[in-house]
TORDOMI-840677 format. One record per residue (C-alpha): x, y, z negated; residue in three letters. Coordinates in steps of 0.5 Angstrom, whole numbers, plus 500, padded with zeros to 3 digits. Layout:
XYZALA...
END
This chain:
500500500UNK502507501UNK499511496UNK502518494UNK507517499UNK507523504UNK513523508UNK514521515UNK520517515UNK522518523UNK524511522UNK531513519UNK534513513UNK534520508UNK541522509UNK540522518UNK532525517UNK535531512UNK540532518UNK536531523UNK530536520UNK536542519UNK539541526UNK532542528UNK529548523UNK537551526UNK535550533UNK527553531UNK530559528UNK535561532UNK531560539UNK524560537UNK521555539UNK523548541UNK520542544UNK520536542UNK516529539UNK509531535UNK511527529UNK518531528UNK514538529UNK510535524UNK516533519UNK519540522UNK513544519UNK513542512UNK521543512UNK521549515UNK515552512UNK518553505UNK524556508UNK521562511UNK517563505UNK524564501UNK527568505UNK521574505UNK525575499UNK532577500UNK536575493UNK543570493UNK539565489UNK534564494UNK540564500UNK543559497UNK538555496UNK536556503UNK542554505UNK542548502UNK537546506UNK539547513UNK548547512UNK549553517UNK550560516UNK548562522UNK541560521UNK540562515UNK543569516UNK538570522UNK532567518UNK534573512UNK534578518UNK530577524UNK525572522UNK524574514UNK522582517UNK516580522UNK513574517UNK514579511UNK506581511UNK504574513UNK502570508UNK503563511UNK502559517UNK509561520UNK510556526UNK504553531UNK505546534UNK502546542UNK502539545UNK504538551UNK502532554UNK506526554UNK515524556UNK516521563UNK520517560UNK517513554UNK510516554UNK512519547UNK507525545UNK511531546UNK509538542UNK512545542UNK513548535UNK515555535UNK515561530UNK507564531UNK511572530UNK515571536UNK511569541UNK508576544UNK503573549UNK500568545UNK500573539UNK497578541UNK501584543UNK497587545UNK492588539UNK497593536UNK498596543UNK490598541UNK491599535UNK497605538UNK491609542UNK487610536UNK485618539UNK481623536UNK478628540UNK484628543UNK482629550UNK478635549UNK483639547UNK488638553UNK483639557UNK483646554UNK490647554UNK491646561UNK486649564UNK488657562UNK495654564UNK493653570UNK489660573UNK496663571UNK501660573UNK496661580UNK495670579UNK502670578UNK503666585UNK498671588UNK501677585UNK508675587UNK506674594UNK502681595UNK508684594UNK
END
């Protein structure tokens, strides 16, 4: 039986899948996202999920820890700098998992994981475009500014053509 057990073992031992899990929250953090089988992206979001929570707030402690997990400075940098400034408001739910259909070669179920801040078109983007635009009345007062412009700059043309 397999009560209380929740982790998926990828059919490898600890020390390969604790590799195997920070080699691909690396390669997630600094590219974004990745493909890859839909168990792994499954085992993959648990891992990394925690970790981003933990770099929203920038503390020694909490980079060491981080740095535990994934073994490699370069990602835990990129993760405390780039990653943690746009999850900072979000209050969790930071990777999405898209399936993709099935490899050619074993017919393995394939998914992309990426993270949900970076991806502009799936996002929305343009929601804070919009939210840029707000306008108050501001339309009606260019109009009036333009139009005495307008009349003269064309009497000082006449005026300078009549002489």
């Amino acid at each position: 039986m397999r009560h209380g057990k929740k982790v998926n073992h990828l059919s490898r031992q600890q020390g390969h899948r604790r590799s195997l899990l920070a080699n691909m929250a690396c390669s997630l953090i600094e590219h974004k996202r990745i493909n890859t089988t839909v168990a792994k992206a499954k085992a993959l979001k648990q891992f990394v999920e925690p970790l981003i929570t933990k770099s929203k707030e920038d503390t020694t402690h909490n980079r060491r820890i981080v740095f535990a997990y994934l073994r490699n400075k370069y990602g835990v940098t990129e993760l405390f700098r780039e990653v943690a400034a746009k999850v900072g408001d979000r209050p969790g739910g930071y990777t999405r998992i898209i399936k993709l259909g099935n490899r050619l070669g074993d017919n393995a179920d394939m998914a992309m994981i990426e993270l949900v801040d970076f991806n502009e078109l799936y996002n929305g983007g343009k929601k804070e475009e919009k939210k840029a635009k707000s306008r108050r009345g501001g339309k009606a007062k260019k109009a009036e500014v333009t139009a005495p412009e307008a009349p003269a700059a064309d009497a000082s043309e006449t005026t300078e053509a009549a002489e």
